[in-house]
C-alpha positions as a Markdown table, in Angstrom:
| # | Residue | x | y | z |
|---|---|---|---|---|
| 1 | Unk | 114.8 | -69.2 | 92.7 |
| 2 | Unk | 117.8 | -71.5 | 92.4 |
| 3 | Unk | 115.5 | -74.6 | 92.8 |
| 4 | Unk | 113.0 | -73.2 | 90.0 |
| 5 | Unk | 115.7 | -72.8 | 87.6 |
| 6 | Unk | 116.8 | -76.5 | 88.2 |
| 7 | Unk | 113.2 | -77.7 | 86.9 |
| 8 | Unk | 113.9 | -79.6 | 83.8 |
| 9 | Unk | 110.9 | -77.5 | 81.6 |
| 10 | Unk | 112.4 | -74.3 | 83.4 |
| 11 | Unk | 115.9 | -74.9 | 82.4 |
| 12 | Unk | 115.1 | -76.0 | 78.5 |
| 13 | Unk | 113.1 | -73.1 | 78.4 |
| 14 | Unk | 115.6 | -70.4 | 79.6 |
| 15 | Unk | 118.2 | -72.3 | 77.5 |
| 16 | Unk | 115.9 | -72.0 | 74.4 |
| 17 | Unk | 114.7 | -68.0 | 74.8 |
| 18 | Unk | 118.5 | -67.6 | 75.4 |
| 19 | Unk | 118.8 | -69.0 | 71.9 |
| 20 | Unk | 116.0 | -66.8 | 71.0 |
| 21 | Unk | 117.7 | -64.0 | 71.9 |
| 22 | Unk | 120.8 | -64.3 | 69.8 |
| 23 | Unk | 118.3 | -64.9 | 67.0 |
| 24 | Unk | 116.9 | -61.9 | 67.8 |
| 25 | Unk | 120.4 | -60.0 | 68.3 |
| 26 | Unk | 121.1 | -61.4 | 64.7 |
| 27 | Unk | 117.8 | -60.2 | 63.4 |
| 28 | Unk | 118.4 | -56.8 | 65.0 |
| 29 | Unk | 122.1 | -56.5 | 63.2 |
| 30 | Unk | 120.9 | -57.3 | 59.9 |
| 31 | Unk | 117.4 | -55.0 | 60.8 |
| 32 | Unk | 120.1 | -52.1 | 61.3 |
| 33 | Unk | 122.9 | -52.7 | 58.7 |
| 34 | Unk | 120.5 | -53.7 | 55.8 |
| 35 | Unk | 117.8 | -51.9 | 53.6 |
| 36 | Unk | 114.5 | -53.7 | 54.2 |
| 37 | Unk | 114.7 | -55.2 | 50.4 |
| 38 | Unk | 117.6 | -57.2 | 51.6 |
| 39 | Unk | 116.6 | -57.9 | 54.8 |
| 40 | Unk | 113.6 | -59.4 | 53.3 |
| 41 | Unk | 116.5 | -61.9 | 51.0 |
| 42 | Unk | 118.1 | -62.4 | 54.2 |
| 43 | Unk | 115.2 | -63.9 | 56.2 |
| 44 | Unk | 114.8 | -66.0 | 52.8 |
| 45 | Unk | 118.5 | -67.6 | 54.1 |
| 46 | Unk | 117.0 | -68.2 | 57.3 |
| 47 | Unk | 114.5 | -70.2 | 56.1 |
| 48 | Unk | 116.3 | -72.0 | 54.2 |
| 49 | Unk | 118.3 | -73.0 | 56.9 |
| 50 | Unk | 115.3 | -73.9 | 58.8 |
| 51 | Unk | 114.8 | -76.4 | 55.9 |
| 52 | Unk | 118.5 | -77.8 | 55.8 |
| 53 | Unk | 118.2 | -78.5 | 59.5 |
| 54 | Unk | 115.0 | -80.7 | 58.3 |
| 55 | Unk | 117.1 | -82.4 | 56.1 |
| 56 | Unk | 119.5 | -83.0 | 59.0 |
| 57 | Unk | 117.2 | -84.8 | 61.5 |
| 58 | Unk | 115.5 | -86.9 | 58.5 |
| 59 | Unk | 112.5 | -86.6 | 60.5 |
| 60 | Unk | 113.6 | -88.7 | 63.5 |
| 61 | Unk | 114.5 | -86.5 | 66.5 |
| 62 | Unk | 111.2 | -86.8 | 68.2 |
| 63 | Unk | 110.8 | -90.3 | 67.5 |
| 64 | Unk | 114.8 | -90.7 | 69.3 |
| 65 | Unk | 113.4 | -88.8 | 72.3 |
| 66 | Unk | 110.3 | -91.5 | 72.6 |
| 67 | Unk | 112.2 | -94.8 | 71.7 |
| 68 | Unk | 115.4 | -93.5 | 73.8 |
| 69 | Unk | 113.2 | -92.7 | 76.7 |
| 70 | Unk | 111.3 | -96.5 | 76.3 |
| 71 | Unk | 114.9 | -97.9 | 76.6 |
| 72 | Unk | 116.4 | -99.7 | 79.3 |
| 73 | Unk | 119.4 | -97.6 | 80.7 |
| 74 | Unk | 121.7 | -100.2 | 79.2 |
| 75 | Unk | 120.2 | -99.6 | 75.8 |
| 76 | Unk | 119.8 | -96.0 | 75.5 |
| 77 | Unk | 123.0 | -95.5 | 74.1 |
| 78 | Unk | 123.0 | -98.2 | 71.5 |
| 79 | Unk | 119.4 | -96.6 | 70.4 |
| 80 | Unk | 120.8 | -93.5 | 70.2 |
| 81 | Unk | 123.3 | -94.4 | 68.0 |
| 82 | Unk | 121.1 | -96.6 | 65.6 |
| 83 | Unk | 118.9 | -93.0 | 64.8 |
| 84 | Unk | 122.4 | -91.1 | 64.9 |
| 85 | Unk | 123.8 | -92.9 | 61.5 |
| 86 | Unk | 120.4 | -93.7 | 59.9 |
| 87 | Unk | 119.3 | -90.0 | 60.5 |
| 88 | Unk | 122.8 | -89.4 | 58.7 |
| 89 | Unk | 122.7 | -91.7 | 56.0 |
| 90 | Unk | 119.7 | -90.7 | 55.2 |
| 91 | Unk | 120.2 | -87.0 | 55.5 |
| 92 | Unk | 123.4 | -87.0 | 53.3 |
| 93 | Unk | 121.6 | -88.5 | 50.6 |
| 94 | Unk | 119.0 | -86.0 | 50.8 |
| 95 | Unk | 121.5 | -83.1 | 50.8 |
| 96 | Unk | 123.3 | -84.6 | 47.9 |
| 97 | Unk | 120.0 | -84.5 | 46.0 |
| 98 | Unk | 119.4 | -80.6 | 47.3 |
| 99 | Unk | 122.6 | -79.8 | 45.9 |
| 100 | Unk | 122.7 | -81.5 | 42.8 |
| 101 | Unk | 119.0 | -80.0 | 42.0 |
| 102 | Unk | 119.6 | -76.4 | 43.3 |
| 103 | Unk | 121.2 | -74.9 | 40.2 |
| 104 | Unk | 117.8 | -75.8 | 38.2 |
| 105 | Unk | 115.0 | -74.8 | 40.7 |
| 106 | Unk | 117.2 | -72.6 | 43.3 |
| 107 | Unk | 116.6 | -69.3 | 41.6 |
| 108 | Unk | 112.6 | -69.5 | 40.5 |
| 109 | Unk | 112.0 | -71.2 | 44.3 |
| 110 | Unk | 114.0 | -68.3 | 46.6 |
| 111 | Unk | 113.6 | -65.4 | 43.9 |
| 112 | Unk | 117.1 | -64.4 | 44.0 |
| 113 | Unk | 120.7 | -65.2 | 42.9 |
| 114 | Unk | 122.4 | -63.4 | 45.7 |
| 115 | Unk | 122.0 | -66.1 | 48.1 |
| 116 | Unk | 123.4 | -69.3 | 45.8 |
| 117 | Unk | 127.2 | -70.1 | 48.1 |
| 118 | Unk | 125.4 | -69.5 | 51.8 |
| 119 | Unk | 123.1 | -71.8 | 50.5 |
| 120 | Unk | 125.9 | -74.3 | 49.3 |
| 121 | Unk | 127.6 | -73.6 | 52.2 |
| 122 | Unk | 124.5 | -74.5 | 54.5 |
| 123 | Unk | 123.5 | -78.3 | 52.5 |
| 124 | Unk | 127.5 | -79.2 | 53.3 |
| 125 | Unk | 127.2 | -78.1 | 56.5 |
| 126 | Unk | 124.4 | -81.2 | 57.3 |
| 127 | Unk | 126.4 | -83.6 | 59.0 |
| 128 | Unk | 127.4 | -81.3 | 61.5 |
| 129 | Unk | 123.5 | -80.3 | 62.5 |
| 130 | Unk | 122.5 | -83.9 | 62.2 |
| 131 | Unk | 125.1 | -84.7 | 65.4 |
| 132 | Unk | 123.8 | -81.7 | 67.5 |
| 133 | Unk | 120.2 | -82.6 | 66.4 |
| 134 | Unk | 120.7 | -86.4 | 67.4 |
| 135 | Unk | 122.9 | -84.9 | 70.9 |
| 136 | Unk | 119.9 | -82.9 | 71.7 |
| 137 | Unk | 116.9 | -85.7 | 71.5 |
| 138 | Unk | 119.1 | -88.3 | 73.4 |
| 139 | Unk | 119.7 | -86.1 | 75.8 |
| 140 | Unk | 116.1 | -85.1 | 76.5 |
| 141 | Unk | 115.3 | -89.1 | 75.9 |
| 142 | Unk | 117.4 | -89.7 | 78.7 |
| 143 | Unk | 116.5 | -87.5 | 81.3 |
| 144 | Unk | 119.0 | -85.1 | 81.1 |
| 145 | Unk | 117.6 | -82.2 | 79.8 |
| 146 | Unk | 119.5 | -80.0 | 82.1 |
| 147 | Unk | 122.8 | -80.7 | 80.5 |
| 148 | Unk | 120.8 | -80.2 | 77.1 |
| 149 | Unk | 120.0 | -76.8 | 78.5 |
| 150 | Unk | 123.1 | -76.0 | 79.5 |
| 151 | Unk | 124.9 | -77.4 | 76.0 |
| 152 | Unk | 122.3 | -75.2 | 74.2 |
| 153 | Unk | 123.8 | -71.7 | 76.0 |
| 154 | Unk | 127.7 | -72.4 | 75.5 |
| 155 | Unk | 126.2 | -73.2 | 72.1 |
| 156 | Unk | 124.5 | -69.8 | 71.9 |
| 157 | Unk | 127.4 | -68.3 | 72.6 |
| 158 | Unk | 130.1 | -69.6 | 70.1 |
| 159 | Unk | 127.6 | -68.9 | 67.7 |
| 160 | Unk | 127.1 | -65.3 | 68.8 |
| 161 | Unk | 131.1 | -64.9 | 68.8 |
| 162 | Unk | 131.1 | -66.5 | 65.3 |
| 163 | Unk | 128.3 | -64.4 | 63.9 |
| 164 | Unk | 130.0 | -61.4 | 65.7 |
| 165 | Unk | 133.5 | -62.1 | 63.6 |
| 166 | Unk | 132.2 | -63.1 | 60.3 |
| 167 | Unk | 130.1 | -60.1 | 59.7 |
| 168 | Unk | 133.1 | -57.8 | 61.0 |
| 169 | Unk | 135.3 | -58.6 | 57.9 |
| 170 | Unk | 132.7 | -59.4 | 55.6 |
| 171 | Unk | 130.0 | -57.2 | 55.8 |
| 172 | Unk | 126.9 | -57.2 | 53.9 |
| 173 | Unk | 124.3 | -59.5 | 52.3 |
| 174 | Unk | 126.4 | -62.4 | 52.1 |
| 175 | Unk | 128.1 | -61.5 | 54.9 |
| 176 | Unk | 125.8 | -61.8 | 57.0 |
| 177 | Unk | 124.2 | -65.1 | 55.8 |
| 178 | Unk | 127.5 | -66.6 | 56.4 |
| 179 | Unk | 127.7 | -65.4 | 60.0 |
| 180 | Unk | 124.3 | -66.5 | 60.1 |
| 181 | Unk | 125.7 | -70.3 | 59.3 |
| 182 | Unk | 128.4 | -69.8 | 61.8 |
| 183 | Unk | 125.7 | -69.0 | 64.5 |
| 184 | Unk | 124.1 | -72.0 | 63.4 |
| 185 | Unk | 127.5 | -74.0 | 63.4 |
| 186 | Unk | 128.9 | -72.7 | 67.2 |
| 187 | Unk | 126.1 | -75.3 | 68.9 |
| 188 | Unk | 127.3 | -77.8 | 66.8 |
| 189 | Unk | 130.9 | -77.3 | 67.3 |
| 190 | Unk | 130.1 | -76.9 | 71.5 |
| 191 | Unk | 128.0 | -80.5 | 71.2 |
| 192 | Unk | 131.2 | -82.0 | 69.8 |
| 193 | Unk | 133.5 | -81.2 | 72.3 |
| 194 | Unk | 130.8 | -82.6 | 75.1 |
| 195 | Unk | 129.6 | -85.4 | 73.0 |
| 196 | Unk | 126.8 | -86.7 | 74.9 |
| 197 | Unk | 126.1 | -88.8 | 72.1 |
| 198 | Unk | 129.9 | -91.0 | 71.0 |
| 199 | Unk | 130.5 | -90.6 | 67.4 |
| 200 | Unk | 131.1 | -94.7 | 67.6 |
| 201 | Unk | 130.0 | -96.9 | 64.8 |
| 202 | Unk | 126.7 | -98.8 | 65.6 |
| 203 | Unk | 126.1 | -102.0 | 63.2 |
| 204 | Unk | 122.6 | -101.6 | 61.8 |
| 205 | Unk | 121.1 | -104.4 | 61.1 |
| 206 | Unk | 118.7 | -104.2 | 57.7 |
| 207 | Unk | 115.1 | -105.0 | 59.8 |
| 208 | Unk | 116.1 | -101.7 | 61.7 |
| 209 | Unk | 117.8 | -99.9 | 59.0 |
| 210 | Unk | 114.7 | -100.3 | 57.0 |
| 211 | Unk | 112.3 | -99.6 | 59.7 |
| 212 | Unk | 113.6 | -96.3 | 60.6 |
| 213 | Unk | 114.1 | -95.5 | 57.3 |
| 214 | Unk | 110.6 | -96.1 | 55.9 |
| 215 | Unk | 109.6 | -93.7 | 59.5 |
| 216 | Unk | 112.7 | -91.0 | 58.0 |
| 217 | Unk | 110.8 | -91.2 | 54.5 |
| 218 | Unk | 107.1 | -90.9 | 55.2 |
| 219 | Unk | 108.0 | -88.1 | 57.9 |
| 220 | Unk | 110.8 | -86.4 | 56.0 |
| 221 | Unk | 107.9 | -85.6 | 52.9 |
| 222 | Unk | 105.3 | -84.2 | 55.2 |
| 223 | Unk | 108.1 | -81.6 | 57.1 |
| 224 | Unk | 109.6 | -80.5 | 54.2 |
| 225 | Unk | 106.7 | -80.2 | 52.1 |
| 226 | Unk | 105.3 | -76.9 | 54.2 |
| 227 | Unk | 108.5 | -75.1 | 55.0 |
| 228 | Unk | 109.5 | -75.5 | 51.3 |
| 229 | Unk | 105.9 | -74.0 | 50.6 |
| 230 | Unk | 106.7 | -71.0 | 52.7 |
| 231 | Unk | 109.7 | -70.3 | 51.2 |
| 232 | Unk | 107.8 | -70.4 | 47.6 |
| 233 | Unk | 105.6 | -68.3 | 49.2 |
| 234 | Unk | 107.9 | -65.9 | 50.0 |
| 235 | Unk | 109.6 | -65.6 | 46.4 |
| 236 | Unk | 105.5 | -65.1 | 45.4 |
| 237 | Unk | 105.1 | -62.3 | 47.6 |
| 238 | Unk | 108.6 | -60.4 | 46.9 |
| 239 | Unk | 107.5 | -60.8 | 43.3 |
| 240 | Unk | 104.1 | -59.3 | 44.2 |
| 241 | Unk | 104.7 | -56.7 | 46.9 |
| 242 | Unk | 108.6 | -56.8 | 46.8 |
| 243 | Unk | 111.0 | -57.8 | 49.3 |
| 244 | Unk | 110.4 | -54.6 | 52.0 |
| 245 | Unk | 107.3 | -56.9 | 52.7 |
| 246 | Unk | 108.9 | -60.2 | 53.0 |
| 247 | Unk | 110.9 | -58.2 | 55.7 |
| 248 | Unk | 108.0 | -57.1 | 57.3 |
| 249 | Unk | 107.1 | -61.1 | 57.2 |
| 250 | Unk | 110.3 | -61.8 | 58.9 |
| 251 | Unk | 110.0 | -59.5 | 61.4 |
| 252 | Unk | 106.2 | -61.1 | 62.6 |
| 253 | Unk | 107.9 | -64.6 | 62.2 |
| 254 | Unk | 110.4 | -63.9 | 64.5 |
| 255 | Unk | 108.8 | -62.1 | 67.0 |
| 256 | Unk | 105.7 | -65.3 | 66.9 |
| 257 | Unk | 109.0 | -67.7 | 67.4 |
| 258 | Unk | 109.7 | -65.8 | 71.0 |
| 259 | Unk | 106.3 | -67.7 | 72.3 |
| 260 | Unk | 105.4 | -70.2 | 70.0 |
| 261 | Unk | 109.1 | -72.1 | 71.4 |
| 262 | Unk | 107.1 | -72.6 | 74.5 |
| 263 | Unk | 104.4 | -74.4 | 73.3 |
| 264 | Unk | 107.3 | -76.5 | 71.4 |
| 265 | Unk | 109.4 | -77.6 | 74.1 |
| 266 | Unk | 106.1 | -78.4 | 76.2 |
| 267 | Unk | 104.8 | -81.0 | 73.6 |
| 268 | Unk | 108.0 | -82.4 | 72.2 |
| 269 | Unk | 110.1 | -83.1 | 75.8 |
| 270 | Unk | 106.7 | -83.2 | 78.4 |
| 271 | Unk | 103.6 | -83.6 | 76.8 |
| 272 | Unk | 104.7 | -86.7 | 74.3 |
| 273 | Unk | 106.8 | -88.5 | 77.8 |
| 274 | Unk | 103.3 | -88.2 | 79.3 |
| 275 | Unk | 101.1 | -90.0 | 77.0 |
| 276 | Unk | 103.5 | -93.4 | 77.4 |
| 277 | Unk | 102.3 | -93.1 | 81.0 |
| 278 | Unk | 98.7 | -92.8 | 80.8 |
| 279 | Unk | 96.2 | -95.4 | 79.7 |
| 280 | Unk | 93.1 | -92.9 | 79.2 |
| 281 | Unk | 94.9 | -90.2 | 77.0 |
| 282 | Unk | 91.7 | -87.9 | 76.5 |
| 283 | Unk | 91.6 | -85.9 | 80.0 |
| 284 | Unk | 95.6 | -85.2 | 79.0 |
| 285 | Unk | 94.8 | -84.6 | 75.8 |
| 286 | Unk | 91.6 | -81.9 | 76.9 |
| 287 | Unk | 93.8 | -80.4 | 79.6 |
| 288 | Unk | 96.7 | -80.1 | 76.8 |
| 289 | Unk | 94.4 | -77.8 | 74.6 |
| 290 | Unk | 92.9 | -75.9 | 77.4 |
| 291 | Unk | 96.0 | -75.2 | 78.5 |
| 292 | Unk | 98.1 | -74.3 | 75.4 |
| 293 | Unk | 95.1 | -72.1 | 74.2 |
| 294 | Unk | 94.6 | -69.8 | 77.5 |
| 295 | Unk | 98.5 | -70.0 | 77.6 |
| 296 | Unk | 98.3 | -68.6 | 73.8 |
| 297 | Unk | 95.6 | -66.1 | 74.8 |
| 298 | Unk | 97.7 | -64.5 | 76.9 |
| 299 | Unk | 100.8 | -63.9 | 74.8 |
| 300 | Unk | 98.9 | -63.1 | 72.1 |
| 301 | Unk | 97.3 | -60.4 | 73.6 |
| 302 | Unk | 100.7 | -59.6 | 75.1 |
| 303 | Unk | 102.4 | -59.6 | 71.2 |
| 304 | Unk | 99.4 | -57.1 | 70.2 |
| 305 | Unk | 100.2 | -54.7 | 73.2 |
| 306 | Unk | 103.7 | -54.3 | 73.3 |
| 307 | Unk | 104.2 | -55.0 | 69.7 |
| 308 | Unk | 105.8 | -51.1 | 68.8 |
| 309 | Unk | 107.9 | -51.4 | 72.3 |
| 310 | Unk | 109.2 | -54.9 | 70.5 |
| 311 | Unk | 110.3 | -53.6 | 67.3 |
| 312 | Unk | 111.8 | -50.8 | 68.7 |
| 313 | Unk | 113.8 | -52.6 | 70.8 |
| 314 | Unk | 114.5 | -56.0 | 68.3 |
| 315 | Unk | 114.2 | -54.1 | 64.9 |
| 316 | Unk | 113.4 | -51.0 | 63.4 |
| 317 | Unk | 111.1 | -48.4 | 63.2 |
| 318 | Unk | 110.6 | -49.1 | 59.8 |
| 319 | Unk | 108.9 | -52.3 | 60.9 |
| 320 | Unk | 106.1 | -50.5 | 62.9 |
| 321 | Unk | 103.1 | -50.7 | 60.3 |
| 322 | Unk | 103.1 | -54.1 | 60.4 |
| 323 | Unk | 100.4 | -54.3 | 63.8 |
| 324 | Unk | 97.7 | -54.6 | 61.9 |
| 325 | Unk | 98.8 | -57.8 | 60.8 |
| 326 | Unk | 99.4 | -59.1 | 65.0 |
| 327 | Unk | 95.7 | -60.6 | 65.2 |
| 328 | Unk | 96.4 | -62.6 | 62.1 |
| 329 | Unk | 99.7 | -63.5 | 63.3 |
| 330 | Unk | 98.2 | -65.4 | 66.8 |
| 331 | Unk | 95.5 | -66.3 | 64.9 |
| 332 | Unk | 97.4 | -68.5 | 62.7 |
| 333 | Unk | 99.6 | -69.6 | 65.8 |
| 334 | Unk | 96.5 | -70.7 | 67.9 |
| 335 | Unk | 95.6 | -73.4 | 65.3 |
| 336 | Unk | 99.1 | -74.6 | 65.0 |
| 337 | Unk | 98.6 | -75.1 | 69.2 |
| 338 | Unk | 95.7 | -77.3 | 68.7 |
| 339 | Unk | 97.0 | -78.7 | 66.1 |
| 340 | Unk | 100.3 | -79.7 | 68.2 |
| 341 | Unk | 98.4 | -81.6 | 70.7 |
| 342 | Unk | 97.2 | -84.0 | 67.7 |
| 343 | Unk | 100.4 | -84.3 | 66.3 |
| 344 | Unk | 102.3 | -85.3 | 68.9 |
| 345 | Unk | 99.5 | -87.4 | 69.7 |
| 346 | Unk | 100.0 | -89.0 | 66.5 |
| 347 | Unk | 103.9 | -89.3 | 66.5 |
| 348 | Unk | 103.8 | -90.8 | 69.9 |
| 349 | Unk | 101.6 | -93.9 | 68.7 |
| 350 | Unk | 103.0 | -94.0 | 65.2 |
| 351 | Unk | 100.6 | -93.6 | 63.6 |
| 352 | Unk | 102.6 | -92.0 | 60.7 |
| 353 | Unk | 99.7 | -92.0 | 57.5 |
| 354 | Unk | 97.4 | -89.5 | 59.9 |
| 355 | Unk | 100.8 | -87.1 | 60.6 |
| 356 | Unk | 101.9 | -86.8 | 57.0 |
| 357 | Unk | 97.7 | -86.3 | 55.7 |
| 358 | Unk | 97.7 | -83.2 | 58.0 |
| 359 | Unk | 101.2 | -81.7 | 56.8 |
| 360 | Unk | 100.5 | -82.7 | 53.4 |
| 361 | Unk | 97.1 | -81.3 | 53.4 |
| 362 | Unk | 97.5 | -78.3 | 54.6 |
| 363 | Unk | 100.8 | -77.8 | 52.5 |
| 364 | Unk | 98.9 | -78.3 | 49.5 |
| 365 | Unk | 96.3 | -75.9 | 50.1 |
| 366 | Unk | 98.6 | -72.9 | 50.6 |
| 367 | Unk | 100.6 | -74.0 | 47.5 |
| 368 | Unk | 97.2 | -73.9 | 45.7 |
| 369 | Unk | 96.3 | -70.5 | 47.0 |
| 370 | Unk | 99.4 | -68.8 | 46.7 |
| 371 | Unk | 100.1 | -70.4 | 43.4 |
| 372 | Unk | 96.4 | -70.3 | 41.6 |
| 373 | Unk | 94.9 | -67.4 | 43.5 |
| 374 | Unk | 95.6 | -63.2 | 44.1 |
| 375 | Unk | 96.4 | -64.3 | 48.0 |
| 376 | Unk | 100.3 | -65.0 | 47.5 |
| 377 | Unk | 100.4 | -61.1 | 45.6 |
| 378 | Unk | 100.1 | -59.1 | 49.6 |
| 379 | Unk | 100.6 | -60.4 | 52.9 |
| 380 | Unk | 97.3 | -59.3 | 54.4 |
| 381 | Unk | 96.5 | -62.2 | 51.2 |
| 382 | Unk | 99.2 | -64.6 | 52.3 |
| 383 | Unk | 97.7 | -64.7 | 56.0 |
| 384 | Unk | 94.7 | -65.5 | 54.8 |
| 385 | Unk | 96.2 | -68.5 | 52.9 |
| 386 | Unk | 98.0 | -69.2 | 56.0 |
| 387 | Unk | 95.0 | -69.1 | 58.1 |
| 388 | Unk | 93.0 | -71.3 | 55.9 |
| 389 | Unk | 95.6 | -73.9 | 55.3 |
| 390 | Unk | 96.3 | -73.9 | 58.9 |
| 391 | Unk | 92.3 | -74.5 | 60.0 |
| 392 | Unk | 92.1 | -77.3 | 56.7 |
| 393 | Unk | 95.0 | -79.0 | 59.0 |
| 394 | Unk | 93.5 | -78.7 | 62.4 |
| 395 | Unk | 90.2 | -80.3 | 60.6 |
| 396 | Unk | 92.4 | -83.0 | 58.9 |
| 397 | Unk | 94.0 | -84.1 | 62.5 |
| 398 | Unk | 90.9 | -83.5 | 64.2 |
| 399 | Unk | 88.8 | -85.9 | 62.0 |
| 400 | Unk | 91.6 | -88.5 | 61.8 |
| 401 | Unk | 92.3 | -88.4 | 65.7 |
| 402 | Unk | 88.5 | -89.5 | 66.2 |
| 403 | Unk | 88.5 | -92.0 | 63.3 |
| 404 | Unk | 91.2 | -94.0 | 64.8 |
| 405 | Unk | 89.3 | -93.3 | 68.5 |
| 406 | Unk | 86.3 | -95.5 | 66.7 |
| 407 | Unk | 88.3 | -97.8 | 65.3 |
């Protein structure tokens, strides 16, 4: 058993459901303490904050795992380093421009007022996630994904402890956002102390300044494009069906982000590594997508069974009607697994044009059907959009994956 849990895709794994779980200890708290109207606004802050960490990595933290890993030993560190203050540079600016445009499209984008200082709060926090971002992918680029494991779990728990104290003196709403941020902040603050990656200056020269940040810009539109759309889409559906069903939302999200981290940390620290070392890619790439989809057959099946013993236990019992929506849940999640083994496919080889066509396509069409159609008004409507958008993507990355095959 000891041996198993010293396998590097055993030990990120355990280190990420341990994150899960004080996620899901979070979500529970705020399931308990808060009506389902404002748990819906408070899942609205964690998406945002799923969007400001975007902002932190500028889009570079799986290219640092594939150039870091492609370096010689000596040069590892000095490529580290290079992303580390571009990723910031760029990410600052970024935030700069989120804060100095939030007072004129925060409101009519999230729906609500109530949320305006976490949000603040969370865009000056970016430096700090871009460090623990950057800490992360060099560690994984290096080999040493059981210290990045073990990182993530002291992490876990400073955050936990931080959540735990900022929602005991300020309870609420707000409250909990903030402790929310905290939980968000304890990794970071843990990945500081150890800093596996030195907070040294590294000269950037302009060739690679401007290299990485032309990557940073072309990948930074495409994954912010779609989580901004699901926030919209969110605000849409409150207006439509009010914020008990955004909760209800929330609640499917979270419990899809138990399995679908899995299928994450296979692709970004296995599955990627593995197609430097092949010449043939396509039995890898087959095996990849029979594997992730039986893998996601399972746990799907496993979500739809066990789904009232998992709100129970995570939530609420006011969260139970939302089974129905389970098959629609894995549905969606079993073209974003296909979809995965293109895109990392396409982020390995840089080819960056296909990668941002698939986000932005498929980003577009849910803004177009949430925006111009009924869908948006009811989520059995906005899984539907999502379902669609998501099968327009796997298309988009299927067609351009055998284009450049041909070419």
């Amino acid at each position: 058993m000891l041996n198993l849990l010293r396998h590097p895709f055993v030990a990120l794994i355990s280190a990420n459901f341990f994150k899960i779980a004080g996620v899901l200890l979070i979500n529970k708290v705020a399931a308990t303490v808060l009506s389902p109207d404002d748990f819906g606004v408070f899942g609205q802050f964690v998406a945002v904050s799923a969007i400001v960490n975007m902002l932190s990595s500028a889009g570079l933290n799986n290219a640092v795992i594939r150039d870091v890993s492609a370096a010689d030993e000596q040069e590892r560190e000095q490529t580290g380093l290079e992303y580390f203050w571009t990723a910031l540079l760029f990410s600052v600016l970024a935030g700069a421009v989120f804060l100095g445009l939030y007072p004129f499209f925060g409101h009519s984008w999230l729906g609500t007022e109530r949320l305006t200082l976490p949000v603040m709060l969370l865009a000056l926090s970016i430096p700090a996630f871009s460090f623990y971002t950057f800490a992360l992918s060099y560690l994984s680029g290096s080999g040493q994904q059981r210290r990045n494991a073990t990182l993530q779990v002291y992490g876990v728990l400073a955050g936990v402890a931080a959540f735990g104290a900022c929602v005991t003196f300020l309870p609420g709403l707000v409250g909990l956002s903030l402790g929310y941020l905290l939980f968000l902040l304890g990794p970071a603050a843990v990945m500081f102390v150890a800093r596996p990656l030195p907070l040294r200056w590294q000269r950037l020269t302009w060739d690679s300044l401007r290299r990485k940040l032309g990557d940073s810009a072309a990948m930074f539109s495409a994954i912010l494009f779609l989580p901004a759309v699901l926030v919209l889409a969110r605000s849409r559906l409150a207006a439509g069906a009010g914020w008990d069903t955004v909760a209800m939302w929330q609640v499917l999200s979270r419990l899809s982000d138990v399995y679908m981290q899995i299928f994450a940390i296979y692709f970004t620290h296995f599955f990627m590594q593995r197609l430097h070392a092949v010449d043939d890619e396509r039995p890898l790439l087959k095996q990849a997508a029979l594997l992730n989809l039986g893998a996601m057959a399972g746990v799907g099946l496993l979500f739809y069974l066990f789904y009232d013993l998992a709100v129970q236990l995570l939530f609420t019992v006011d969260y139970l009607w939302g089974r129905e929506f389970v098959p629609w849940q894995v549905g969606v999640d079993s073209l974003k697994v296909l979809t995965m083994v293109l895109m990392y496919t396409f982020i390995a080889h840089r080819r960056f044009k296909s990668y941002i066509a698939m986000e932005l396509g498929q980003a577009a069409l849910l803004l177009l059907l949430i925006t111009q159609t009924p869908l948006g008004n009811s989520l059995e409507g906005l899984y539907q959009a999502l379902f669609l958008s998501a099968a327009l993507g796997l298309a988009i990355a299927a067609g351009l994956h055998f284009k450049g095959r041909t070419q």
